[in-house]
TIKOL-128654 format. One line per field, with one value per residue: residue number from 1; x, y, z of N, C-alpha, C, O in turn. Coordinates in steps of 0.02 Angstrom, whole numbers, padded with zeros to 5 digits. Layout:
BEGIN
num <- NUM ... .
n_X <- X ... .
n_Y <- Y ... .
n_Z <- Z ... .
ca_X <- X ... .
ca_Y <- Y ... .
ca_Z <- Z ... .
c_X <- X ... .
c_Y <- Y ... .
c_Z <- Z ... .
o_X <- X ... .
o_Y <- Y ... .
o_Z <- Z ... .
//
This chain:
BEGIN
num <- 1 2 3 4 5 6 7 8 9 10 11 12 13 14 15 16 17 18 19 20 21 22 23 24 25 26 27 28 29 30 31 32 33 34 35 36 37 38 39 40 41 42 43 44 45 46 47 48 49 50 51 52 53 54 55 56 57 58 59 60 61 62 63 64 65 66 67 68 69 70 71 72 73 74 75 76 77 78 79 80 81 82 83 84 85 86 87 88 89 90 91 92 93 94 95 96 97 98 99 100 101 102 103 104 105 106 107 108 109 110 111 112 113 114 115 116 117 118 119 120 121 122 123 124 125 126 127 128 129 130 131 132 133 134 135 136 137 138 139 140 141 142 143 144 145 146 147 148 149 150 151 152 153 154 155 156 157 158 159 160 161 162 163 164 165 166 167 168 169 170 171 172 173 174 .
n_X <- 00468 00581 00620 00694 00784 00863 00903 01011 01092 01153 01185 01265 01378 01418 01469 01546 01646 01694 01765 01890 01940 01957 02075 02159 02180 02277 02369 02412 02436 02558 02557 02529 02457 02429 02330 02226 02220 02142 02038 01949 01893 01840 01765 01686 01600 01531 01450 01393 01316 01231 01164 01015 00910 01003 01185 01203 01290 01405 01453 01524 01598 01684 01721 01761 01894 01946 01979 02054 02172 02192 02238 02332 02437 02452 02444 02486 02495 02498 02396 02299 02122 02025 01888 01734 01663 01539 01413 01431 01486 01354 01286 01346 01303 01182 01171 01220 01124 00976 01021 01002 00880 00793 00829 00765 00627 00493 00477 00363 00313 00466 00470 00353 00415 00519 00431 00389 00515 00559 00472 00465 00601 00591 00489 00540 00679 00571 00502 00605 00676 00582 00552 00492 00459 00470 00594 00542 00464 00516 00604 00517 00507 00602 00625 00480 00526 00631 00564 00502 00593 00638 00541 00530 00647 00624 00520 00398 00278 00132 00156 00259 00198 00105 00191 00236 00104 00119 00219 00208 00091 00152 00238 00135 00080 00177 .
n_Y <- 02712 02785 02670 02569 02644 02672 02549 02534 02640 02574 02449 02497 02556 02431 02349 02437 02425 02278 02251 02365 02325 02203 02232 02278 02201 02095 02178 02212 02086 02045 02144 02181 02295 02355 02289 02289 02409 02400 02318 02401 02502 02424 02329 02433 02494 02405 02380 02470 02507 02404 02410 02461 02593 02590 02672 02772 02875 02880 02732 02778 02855 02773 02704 02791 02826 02693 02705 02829 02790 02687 02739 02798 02737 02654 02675 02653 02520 02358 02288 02353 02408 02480 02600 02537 02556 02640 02559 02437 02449 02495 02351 02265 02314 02303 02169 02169 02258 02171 02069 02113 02175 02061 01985 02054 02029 01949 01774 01683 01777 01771 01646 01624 01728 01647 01563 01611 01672 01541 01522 01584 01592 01457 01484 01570 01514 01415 01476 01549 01433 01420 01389 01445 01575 01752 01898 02003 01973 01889 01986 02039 01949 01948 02073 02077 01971 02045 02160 02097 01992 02126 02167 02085 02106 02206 02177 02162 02073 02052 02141 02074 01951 01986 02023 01919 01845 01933 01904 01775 01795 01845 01776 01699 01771 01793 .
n_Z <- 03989 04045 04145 04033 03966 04087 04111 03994 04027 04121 04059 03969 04054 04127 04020 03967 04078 04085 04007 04012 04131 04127 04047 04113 04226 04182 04146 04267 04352 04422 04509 04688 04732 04653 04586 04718 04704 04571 04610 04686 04624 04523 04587 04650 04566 04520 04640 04646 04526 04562 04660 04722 04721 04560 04564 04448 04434 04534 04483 04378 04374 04429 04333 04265 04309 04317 04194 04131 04230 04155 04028 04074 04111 04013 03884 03758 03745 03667 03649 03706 03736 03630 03605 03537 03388 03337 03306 03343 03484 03517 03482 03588 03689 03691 03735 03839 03909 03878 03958 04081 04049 04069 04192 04262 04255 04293 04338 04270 04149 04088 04073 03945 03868 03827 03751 03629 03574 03545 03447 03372 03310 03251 03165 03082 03025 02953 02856 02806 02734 02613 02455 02367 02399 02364 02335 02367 02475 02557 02627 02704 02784 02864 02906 02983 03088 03135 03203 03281 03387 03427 03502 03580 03658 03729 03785 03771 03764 03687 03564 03519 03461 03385 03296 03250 03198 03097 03019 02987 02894 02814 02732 02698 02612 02515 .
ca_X <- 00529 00627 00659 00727 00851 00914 00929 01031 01152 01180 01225 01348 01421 01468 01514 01655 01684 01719 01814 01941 01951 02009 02130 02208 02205 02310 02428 02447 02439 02596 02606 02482 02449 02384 02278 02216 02189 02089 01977 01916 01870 01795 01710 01643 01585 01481 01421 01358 01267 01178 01121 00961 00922 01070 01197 01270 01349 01454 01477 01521 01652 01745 01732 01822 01956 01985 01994 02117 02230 02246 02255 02410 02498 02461 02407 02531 02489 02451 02335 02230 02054 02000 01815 01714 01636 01456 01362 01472 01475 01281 01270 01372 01276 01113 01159 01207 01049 00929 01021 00995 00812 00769 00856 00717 00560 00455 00461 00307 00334 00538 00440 00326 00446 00541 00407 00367 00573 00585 00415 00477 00659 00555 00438 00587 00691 00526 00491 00697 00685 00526 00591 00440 00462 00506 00650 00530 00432 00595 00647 00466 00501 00657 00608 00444 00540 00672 00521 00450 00648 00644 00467 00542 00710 00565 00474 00329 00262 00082 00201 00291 00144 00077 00232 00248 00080 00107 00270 00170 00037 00185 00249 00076 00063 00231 .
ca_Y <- 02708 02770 02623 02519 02707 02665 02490 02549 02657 02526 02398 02543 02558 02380 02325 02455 02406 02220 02256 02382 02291 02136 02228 02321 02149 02057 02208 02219 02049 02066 02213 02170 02344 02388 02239 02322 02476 02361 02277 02444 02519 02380 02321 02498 02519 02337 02379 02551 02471 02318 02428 02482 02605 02608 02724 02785 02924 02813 02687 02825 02896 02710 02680 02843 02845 02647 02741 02880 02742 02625 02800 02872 02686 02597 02700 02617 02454 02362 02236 02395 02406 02559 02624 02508 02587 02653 02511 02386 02460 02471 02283 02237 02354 02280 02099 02149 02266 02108 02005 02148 02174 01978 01992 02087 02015 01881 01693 01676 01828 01735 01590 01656 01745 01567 01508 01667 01684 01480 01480 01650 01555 01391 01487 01596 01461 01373 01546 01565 01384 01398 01409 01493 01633 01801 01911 02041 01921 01845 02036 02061 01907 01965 02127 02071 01940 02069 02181 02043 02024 02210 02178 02048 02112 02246 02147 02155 02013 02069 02153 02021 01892 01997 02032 01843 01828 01979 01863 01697 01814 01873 01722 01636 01797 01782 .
ca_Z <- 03950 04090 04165 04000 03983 04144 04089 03937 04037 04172 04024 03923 04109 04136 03951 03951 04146 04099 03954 04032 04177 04103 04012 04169 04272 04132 04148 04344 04380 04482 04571 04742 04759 04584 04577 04761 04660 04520 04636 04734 04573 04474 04656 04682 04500 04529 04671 04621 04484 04577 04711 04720 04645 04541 04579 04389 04449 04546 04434 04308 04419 04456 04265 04215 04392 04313 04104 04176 04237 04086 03982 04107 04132 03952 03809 03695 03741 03595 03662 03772 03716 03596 03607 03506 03343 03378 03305 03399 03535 03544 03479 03627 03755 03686 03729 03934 03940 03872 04010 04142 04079 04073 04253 04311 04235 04349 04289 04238 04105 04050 04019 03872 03819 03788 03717 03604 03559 03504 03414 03332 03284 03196 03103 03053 02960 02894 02796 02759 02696 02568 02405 02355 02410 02335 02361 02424 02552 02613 02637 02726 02822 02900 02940 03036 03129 03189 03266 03336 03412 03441 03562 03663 03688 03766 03847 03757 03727 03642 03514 03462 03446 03331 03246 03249 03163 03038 03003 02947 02848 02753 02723 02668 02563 02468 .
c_X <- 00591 00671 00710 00791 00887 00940 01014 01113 01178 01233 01290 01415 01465 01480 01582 01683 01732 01769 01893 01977 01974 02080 02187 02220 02253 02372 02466 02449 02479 02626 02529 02429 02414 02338 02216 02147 02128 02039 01947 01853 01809 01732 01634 01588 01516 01432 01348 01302 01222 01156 01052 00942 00976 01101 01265 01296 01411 01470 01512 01605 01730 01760 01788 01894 01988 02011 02064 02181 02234 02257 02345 02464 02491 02430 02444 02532 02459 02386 02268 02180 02023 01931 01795 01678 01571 01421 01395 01466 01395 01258 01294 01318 01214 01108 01152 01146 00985 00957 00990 00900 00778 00772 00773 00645 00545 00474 00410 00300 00406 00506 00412 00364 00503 00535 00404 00444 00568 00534 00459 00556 00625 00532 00481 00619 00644 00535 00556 00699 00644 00548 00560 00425 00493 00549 00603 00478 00472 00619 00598 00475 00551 00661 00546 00494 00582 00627 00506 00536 00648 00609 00490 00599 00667 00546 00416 00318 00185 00117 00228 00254 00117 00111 00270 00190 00085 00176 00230 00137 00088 00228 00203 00072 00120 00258 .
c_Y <- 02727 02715 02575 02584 02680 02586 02488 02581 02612 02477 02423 02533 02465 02345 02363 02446 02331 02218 02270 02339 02223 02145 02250 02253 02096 02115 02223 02161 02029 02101 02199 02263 02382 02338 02253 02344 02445 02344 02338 02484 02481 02349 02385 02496 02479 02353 02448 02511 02417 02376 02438 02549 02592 02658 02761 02819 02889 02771 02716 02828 02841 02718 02712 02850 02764 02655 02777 02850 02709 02692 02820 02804 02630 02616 02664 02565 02414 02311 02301 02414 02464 02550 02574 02554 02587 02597 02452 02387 02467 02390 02268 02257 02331 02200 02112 02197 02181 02062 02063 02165 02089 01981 01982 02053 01954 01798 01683 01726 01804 01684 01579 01699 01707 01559 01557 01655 01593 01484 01556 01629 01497 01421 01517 01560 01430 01421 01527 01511 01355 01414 01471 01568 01684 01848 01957 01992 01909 01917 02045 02010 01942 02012 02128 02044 01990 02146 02141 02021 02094 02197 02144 02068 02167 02232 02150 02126 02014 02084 02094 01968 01927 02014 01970 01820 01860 01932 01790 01740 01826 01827 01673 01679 01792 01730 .
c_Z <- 03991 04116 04112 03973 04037 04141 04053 03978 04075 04120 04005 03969 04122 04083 03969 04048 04133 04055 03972 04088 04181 04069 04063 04204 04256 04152 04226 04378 04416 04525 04614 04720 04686 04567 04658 04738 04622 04536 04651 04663 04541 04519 04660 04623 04506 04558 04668 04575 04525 04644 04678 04752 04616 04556 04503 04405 04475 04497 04380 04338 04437 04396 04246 04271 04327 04216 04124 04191 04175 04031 03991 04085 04049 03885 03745 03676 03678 03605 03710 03737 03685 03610 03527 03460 03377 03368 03344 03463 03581 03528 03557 03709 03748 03712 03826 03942 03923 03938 04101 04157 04077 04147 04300 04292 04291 04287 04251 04143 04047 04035 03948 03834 03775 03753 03643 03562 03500 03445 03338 03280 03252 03143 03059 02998 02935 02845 02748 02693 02618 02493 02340 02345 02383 02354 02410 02502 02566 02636 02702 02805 02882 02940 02986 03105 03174 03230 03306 03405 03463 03526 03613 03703 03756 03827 03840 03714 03673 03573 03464 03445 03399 03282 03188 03186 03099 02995 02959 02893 02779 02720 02692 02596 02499 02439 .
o_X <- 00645 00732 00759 00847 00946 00993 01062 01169 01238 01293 01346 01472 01525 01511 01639 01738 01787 01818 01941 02036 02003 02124 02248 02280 02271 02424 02523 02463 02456 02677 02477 02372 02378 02300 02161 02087 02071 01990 01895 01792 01751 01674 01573 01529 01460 01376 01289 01250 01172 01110 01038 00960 01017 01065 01326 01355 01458 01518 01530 01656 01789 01817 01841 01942 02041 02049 02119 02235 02288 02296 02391 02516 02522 02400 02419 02553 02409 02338 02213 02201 01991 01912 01830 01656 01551 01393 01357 01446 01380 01212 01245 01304 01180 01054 01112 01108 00963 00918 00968 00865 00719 00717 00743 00605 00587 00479 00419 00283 00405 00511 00434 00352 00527 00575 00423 00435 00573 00548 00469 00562 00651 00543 00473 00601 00662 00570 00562 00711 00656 00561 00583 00395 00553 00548 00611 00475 00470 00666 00627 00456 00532 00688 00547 00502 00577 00653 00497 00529 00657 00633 00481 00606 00680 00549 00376 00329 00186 00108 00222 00284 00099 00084 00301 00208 00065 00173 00238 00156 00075 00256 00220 00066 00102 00306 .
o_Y <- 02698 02710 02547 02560 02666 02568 02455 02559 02606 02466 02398 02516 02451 02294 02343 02465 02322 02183 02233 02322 02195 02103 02242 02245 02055 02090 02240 02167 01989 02102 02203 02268 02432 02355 02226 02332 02462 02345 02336 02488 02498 02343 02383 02497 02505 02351 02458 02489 02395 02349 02425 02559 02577 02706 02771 02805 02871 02792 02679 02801 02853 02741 02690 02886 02772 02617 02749 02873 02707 02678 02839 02811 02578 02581 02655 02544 02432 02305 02289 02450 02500 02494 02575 02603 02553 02576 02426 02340 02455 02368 02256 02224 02335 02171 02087 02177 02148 02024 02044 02169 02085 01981 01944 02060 01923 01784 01674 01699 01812 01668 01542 01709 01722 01547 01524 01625 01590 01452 01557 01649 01499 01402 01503 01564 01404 01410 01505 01523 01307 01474 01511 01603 01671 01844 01958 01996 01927 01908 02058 02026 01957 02009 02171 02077 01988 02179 02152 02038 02100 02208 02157 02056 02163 02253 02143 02131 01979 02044 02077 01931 01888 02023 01968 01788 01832 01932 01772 01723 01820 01850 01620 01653 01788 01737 .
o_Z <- 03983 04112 04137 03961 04027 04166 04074 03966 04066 04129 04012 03953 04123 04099 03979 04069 04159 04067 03963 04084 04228 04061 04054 04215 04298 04175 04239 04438 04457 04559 04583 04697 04683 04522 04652 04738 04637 04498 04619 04663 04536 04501 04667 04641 04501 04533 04683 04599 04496 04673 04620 04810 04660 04567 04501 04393 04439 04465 04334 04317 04449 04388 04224 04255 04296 04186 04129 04172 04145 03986 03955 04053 04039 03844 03689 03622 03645 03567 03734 03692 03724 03626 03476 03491 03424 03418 03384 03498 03639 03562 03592 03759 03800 03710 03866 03987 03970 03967 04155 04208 04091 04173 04338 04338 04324 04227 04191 04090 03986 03976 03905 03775 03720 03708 03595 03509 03439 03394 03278 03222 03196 03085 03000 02940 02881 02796 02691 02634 02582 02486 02299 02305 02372 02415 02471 02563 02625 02675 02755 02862 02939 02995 03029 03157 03235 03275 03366 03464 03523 03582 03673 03763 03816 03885 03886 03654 03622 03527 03405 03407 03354 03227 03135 03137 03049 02933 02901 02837 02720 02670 02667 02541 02441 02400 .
//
């Protein structure tokens, strides 16, 4: 579980990197020398992160040096970027970890989980679409499918095949 933690902070780290960092490069786009400043930061921050290992401390350290600045030079701004509410802010941090842990997985592994993700989206709307069905099975449905979700965002694909089948059963049963 370590490693999908370090996933997690890597993503937090460059969501609010790309964010601020778009908002500071919109605001210094003509002074050379603060766009300089922008790159060394947002560079360092990158690079910190894509090394190997990662280096969050670093990356931590650009983030808050390039916070500090849009705090000192644009707090009033009305377009500058507030802290995203918690669940927002983890929706958002959950979409660049899934691309950071997909990143890392072998081909062979992103493939099935393709196949696993589309078959898991079909059977999904068949269920949604059955008219049959009762409020609590359609509730049952929804809530398997988004473990079975849950497993792959994971990476575990056993999980969600069986979360996949506990999904049809509950669906044949309702």
């Amino acid at each position: 579980m370590a490693d999908l933690y370090g996933i997690w902070q890597r993503a937090e780290v460059a969501r609010r990197l790309d964010v601020l960092s778009g908002f500071v490069a919109m605001c210094v786009a003509g002074d050379a020398d603060a766009r300089r400043r922008l790159a060394l930061l947002a560079d360092g921050a990158e690079a910190a992160l894509s090394a190997s290992p990662p280096d969050l401390e670093l990356a931590q350290r650009h983030l808050d040096e390039l916070v500090r600045w849009a705090d000192t030079e644009w707090a009033d701004h009305p377009y500058r970027p507030v802290e995203a509410r918690p669940d927002e802010a983890d929706r958002q941090t959950r979409d660049y970890a899934k691309d950071l842990r997909h990143g890392a997985l072998p081909d062979p592994v992103r493939d099935e989980m393709g196949r696993i993700e589309l078959s898991l989206e079909v059977r999904f709307l068949a269920l949604c679409r059955r008219p049959d069905l009762d409020c609590r099975a359609r509730e049952d449905v929804f809530y398997t499918a988004g473990r079975a979700a849950m497993a792959l965002d994971l990476g575990h694909l056993e999980a969600a095949e069986r979360e996949l089948r506990r999904m049809e059963w509950v669906g044949c049963e309702g």
